[in-house]
N, CA, C and O atoms as a GROMACS GRO file, in nm:
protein
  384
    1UNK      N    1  11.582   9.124   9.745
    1UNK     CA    2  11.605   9.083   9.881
    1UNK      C    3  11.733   9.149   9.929
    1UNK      O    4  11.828   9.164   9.852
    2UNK      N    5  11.737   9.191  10.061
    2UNK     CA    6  11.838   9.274  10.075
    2UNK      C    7  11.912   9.197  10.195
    2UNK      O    8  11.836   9.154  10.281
    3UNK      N    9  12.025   9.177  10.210
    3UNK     CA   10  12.131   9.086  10.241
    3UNK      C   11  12.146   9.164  10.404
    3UNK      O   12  12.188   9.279  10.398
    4UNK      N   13  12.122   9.121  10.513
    4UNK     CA   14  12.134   9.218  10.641
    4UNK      C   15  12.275   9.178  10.657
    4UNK      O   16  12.328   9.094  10.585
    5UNK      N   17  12.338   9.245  10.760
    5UNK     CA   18  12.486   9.269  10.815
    5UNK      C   19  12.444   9.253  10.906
    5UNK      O   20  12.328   9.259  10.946
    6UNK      N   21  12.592   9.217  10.981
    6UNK     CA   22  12.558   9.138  11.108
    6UNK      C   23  12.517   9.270  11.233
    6UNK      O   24  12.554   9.380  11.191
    7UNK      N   25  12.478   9.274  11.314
    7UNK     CA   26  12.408   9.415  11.390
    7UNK      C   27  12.295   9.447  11.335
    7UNK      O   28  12.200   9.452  11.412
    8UNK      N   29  12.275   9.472  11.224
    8UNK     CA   30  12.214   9.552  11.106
    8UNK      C   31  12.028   9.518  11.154
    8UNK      O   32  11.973   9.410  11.133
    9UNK      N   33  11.978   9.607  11.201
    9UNK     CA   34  11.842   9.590  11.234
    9UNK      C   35  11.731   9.547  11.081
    9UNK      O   36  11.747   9.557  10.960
   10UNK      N   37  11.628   9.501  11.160
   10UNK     CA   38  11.536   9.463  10.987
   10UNK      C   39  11.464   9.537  11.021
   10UNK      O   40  11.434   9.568  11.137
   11UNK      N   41  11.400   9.603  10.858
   11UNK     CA   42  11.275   9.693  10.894
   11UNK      C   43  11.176   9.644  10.971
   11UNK      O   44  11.158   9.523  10.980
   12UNK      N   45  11.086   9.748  11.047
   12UNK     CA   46  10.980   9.727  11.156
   12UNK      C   47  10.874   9.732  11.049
   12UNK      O   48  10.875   9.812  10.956
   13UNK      N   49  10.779   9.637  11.069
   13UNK     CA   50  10.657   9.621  10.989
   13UNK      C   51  10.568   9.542  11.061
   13UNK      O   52  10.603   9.446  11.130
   14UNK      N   53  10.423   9.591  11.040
   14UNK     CA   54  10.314   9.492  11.110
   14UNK      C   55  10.201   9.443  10.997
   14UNK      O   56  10.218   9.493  10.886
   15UNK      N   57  10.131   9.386  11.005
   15UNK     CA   58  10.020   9.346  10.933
   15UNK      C   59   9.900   9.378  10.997
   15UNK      O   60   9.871   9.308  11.094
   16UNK      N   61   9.818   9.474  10.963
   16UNK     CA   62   9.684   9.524  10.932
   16UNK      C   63   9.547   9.460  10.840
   16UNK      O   64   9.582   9.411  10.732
   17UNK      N   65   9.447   9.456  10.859
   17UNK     CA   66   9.323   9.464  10.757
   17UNK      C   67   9.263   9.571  10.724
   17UNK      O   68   9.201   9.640  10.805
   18UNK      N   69   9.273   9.594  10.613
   18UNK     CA   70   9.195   9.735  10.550
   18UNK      C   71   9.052   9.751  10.577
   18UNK      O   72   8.959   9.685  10.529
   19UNK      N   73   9.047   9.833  10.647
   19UNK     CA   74   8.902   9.843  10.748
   19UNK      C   75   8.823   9.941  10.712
   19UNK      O   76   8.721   9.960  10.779
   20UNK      N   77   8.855  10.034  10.586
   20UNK     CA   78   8.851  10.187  10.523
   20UNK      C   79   8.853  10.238  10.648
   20UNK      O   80   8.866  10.185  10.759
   21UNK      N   81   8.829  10.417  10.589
   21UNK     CA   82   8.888  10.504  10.737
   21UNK      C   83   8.834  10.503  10.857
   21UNK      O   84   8.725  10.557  10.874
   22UNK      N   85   8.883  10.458  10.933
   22UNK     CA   86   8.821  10.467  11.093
   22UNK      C   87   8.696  10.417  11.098
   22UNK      O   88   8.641  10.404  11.208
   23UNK      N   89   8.644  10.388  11.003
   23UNK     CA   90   8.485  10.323  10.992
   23UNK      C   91   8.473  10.182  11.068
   23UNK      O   92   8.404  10.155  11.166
   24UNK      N   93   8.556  10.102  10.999
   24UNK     CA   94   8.543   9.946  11.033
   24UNK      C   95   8.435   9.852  10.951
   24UNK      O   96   8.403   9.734  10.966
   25UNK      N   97   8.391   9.962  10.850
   25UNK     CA   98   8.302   9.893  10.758
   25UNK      C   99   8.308   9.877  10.619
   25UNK      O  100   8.265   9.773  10.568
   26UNK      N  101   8.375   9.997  10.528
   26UNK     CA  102   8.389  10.032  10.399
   26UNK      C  103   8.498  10.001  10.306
   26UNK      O  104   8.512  10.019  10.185
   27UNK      N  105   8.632   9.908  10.466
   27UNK     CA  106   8.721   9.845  10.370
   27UNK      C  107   8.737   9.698  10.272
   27UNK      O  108   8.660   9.603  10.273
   28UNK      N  109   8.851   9.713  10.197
   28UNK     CA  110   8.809   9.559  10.181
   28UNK      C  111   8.834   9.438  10.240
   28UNK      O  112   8.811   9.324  10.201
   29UNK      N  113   8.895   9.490  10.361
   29UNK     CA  114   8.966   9.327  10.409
   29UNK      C  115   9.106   9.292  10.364
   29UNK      O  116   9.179   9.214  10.425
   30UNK      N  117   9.130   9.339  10.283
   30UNK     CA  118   9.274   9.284  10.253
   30UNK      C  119   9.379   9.302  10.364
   30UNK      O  120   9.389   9.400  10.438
   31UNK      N  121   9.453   9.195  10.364
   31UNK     CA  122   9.554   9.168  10.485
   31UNK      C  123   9.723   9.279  10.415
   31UNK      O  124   9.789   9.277  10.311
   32UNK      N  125   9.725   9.336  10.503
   32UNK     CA  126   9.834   9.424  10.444
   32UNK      C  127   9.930   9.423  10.536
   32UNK      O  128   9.903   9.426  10.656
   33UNK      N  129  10.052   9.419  10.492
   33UNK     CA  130  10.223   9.396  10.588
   33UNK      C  131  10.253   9.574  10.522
   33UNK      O  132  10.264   9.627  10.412
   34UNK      N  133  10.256   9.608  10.636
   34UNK     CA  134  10.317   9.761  10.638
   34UNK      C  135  10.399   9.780  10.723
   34UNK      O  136  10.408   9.750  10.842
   35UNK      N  137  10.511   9.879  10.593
   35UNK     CA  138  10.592   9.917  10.676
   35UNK      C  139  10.630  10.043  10.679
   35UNK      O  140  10.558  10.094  10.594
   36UNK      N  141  10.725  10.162  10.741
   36UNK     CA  142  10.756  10.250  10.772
   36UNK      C  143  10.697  10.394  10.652
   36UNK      O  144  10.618  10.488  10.660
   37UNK      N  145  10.769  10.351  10.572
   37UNK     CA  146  10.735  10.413  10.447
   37UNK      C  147  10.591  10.474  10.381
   37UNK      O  148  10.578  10.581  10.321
   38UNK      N  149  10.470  10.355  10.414
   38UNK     CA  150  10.328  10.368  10.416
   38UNK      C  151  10.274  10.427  10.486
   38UNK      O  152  10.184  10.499  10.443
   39UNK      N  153  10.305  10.423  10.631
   39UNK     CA  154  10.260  10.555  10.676
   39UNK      C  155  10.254  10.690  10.678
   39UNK      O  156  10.359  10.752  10.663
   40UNK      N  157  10.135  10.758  10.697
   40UNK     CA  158  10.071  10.922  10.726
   40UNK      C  159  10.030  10.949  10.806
   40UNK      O  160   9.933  10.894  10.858
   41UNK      N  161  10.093  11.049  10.848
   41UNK     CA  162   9.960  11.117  10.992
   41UNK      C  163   9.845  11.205  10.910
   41UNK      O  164   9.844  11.288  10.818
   42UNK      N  165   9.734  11.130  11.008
   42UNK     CA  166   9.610  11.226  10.970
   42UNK      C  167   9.549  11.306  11.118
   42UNK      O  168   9.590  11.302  11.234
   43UNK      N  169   9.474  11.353  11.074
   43UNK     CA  170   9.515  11.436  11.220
   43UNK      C  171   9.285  11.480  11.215
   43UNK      O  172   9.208  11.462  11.120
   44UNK      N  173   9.261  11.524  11.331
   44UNK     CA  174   9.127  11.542  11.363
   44UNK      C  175   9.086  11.564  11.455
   44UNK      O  176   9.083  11.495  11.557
   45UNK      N  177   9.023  11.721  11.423
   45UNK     CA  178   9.012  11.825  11.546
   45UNK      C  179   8.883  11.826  11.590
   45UNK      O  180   8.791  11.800  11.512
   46UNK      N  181   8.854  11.869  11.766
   46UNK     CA  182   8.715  11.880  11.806
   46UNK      C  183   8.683  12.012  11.768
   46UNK      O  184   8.743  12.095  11.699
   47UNK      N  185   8.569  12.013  11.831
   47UNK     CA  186   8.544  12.212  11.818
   47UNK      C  187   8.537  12.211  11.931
   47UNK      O  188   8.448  12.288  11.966
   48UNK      N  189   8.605  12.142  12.053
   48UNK     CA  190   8.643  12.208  12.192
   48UNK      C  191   8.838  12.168  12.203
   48UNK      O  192   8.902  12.119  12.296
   49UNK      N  193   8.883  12.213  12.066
   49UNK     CA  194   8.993  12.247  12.074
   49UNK      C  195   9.105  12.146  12.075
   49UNK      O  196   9.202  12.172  12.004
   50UNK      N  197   9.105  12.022  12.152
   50UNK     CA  198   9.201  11.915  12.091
   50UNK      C  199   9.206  11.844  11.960
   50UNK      O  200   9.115  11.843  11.877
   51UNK      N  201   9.307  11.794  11.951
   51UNK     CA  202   9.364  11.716  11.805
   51UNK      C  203   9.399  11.591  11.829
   51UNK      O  204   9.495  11.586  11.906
   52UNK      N  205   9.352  11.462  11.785
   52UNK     CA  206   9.402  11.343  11.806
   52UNK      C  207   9.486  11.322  11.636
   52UNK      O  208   9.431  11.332  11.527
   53UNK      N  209   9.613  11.296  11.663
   53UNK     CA  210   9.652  11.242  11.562
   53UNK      C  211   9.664  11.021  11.566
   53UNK      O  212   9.707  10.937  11.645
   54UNK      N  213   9.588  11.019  11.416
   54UNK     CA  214   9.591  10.892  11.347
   54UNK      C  215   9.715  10.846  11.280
   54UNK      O  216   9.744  10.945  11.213
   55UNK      N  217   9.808  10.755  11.256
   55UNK     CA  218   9.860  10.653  11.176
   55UNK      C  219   9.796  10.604  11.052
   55UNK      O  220   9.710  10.517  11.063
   56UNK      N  221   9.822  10.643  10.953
   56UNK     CA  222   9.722  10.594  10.829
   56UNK      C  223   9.797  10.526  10.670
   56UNK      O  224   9.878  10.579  10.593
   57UNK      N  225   9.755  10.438  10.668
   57UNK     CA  226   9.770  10.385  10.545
   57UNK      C  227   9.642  10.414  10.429
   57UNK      O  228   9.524  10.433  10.455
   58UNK      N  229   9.715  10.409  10.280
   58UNK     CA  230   9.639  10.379  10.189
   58UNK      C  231   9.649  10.264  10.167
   58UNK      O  232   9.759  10.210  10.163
   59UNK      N  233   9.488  10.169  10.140
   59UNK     CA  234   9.498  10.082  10.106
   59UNK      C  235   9.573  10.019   9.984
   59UNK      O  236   9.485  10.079   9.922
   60UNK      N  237   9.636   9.967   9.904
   60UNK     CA  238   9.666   9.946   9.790
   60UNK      C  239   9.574   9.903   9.626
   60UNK      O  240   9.583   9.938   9.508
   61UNK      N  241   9.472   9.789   9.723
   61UNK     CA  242   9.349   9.711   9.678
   61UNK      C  243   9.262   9.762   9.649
   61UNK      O  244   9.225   9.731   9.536
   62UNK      N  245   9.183   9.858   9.718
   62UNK     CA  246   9.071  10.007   9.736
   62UNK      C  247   9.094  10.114   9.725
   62UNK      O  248   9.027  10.174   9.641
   63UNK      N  249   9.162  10.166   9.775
   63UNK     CA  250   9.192  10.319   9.771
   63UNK      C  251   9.176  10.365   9.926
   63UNK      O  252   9.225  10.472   9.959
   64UNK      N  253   9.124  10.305   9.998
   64UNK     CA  254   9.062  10.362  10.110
   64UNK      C  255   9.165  10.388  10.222
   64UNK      O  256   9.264  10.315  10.226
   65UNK      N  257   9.153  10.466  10.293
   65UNK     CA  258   9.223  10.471  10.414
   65UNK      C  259   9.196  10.397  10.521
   65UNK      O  260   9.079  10.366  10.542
   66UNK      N  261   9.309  10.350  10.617
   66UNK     CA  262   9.309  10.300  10.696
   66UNK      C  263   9.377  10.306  10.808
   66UNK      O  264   9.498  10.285  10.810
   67UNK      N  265   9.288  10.345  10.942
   67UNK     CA  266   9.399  10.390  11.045
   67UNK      C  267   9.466  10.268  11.103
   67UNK      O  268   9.412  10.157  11.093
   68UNK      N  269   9.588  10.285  11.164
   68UNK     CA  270   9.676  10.192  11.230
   68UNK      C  271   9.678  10.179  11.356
   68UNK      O  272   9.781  10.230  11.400
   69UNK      N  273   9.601  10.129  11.450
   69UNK     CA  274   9.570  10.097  11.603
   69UNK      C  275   9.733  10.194  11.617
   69UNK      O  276   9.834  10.150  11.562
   70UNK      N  277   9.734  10.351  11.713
   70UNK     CA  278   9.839  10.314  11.821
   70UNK      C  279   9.861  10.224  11.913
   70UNK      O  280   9.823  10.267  12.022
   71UNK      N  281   9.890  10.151  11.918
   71UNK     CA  282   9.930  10.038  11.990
   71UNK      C  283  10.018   9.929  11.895
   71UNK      O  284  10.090   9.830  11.909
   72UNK      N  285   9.976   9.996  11.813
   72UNK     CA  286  10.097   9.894  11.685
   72UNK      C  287  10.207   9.948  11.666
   72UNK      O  288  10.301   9.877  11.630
   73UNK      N  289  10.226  10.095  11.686
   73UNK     CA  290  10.363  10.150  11.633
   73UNK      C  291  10.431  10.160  11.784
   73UNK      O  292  10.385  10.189  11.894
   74UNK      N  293  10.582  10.115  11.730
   74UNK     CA  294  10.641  10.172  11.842
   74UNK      C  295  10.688  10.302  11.866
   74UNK      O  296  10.706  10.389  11.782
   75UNK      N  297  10.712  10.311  12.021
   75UNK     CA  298  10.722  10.421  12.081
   75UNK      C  299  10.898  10.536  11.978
   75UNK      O  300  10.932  10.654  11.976
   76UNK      N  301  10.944  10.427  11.924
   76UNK     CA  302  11.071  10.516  11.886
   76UNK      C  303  11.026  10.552  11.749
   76UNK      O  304  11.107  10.622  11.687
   77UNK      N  305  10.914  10.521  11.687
   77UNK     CA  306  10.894  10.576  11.541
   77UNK      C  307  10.789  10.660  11.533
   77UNK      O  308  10.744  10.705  11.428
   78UNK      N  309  10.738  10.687  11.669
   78UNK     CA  310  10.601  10.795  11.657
   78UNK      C  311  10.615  10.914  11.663
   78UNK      O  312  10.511  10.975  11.688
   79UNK      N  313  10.763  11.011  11.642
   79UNK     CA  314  10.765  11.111  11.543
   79UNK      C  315  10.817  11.128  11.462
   79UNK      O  316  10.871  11.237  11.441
   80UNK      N  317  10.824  11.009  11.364
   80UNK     CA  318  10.927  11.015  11.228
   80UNK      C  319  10.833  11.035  11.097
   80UNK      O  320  10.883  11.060  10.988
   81UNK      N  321  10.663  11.019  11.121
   81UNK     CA  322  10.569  10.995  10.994
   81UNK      C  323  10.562  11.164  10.927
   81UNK      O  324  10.567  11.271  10.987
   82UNK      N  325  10.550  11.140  10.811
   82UNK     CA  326  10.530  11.268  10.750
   82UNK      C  327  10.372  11.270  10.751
   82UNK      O  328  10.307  11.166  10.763
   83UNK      N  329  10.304  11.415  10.734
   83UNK     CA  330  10.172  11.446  10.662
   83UNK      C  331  10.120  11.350  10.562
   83UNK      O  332  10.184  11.253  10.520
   84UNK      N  333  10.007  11.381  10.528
   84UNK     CA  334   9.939  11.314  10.402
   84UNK      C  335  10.032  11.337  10.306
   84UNK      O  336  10.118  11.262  10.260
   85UNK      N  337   9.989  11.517  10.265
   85UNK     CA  338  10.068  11.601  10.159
   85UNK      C  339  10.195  11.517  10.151
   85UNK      O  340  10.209  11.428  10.067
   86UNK      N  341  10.286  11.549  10.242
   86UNK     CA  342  10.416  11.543  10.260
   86UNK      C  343  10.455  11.380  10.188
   86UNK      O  344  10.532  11.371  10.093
   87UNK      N  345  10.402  11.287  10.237
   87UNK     CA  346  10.415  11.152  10.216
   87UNK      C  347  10.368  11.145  10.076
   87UNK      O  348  10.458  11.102  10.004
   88UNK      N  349  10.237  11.177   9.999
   88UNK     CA  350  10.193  11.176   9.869
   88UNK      C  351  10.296  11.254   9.780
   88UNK      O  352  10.273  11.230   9.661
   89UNK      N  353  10.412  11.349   9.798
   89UNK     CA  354  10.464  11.423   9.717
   89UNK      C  355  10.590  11.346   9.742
   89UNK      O  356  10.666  11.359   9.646
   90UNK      N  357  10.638  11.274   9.835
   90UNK     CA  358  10.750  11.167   9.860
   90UNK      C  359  10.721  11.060   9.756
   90UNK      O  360  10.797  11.029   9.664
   91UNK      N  361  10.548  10.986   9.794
   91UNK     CA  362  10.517  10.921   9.693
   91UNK      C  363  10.590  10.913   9.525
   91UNK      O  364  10.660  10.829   9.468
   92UNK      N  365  10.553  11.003   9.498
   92UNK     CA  366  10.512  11.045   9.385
   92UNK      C  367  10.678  11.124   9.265
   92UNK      O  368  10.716  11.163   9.155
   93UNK      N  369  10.711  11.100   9.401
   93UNK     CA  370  10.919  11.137   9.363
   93UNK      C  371  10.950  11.294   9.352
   93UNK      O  372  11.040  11.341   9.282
   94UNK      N  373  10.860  11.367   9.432
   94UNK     CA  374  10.889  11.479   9.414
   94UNK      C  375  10.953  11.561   9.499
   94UNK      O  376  10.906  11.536   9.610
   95UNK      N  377  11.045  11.655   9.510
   95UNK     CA  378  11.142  11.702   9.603
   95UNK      C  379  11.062  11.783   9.688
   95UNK      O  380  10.953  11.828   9.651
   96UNK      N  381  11.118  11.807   9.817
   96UNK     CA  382  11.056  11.967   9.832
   96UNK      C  383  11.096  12.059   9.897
   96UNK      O  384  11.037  12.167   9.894
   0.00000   0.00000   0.00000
């Protein structure tokens, strides 16, 4: 448990259900409190040329992915997420 200071903001975190990816069918349900750290951008292109980027968690419970409604993150942390890659090699303690 980490002792806040007075000013001292608390991490931003929301709670999600693991819904697997973008489906809404293949997750398990588990209720998940996420925070900053868990997130990835995933990203997904048309073949008429735009890119919507996703918010994504791995589930912990499944494995599955799970996107994060924009409308959950706030506006001051929506360009701080790393890549998949990027976040899995953070994961994983590796420099780069």
């Amino acid at each position: 448990m980490k002792v806040l200071k007075k000013g001292e903001p608390k991490e931003w975190s929301v709670k999600v259900k693991c819904t697997g990816f973008g489906n809404n069918r293949y997750g398990c349900g588990a209720e998940l409190e996420v925070v900053k750290k868990d997130i990835y951008l995933t990203y997904s292109e048309h073949y008429w040329g735009e890119t919507d980027i996703f918010y994504t968690i791995t589930c912990p419970e499944c494995g599955k992915e799970t996107d994060i409604p924009n409308s959950k993150i706030p506006y001051y942390l929506k360009g701080v997420f790393p890549s998949k890659a990027a976040w899995q090699k953070a994961a994983k303690g590796e420099l780069s």
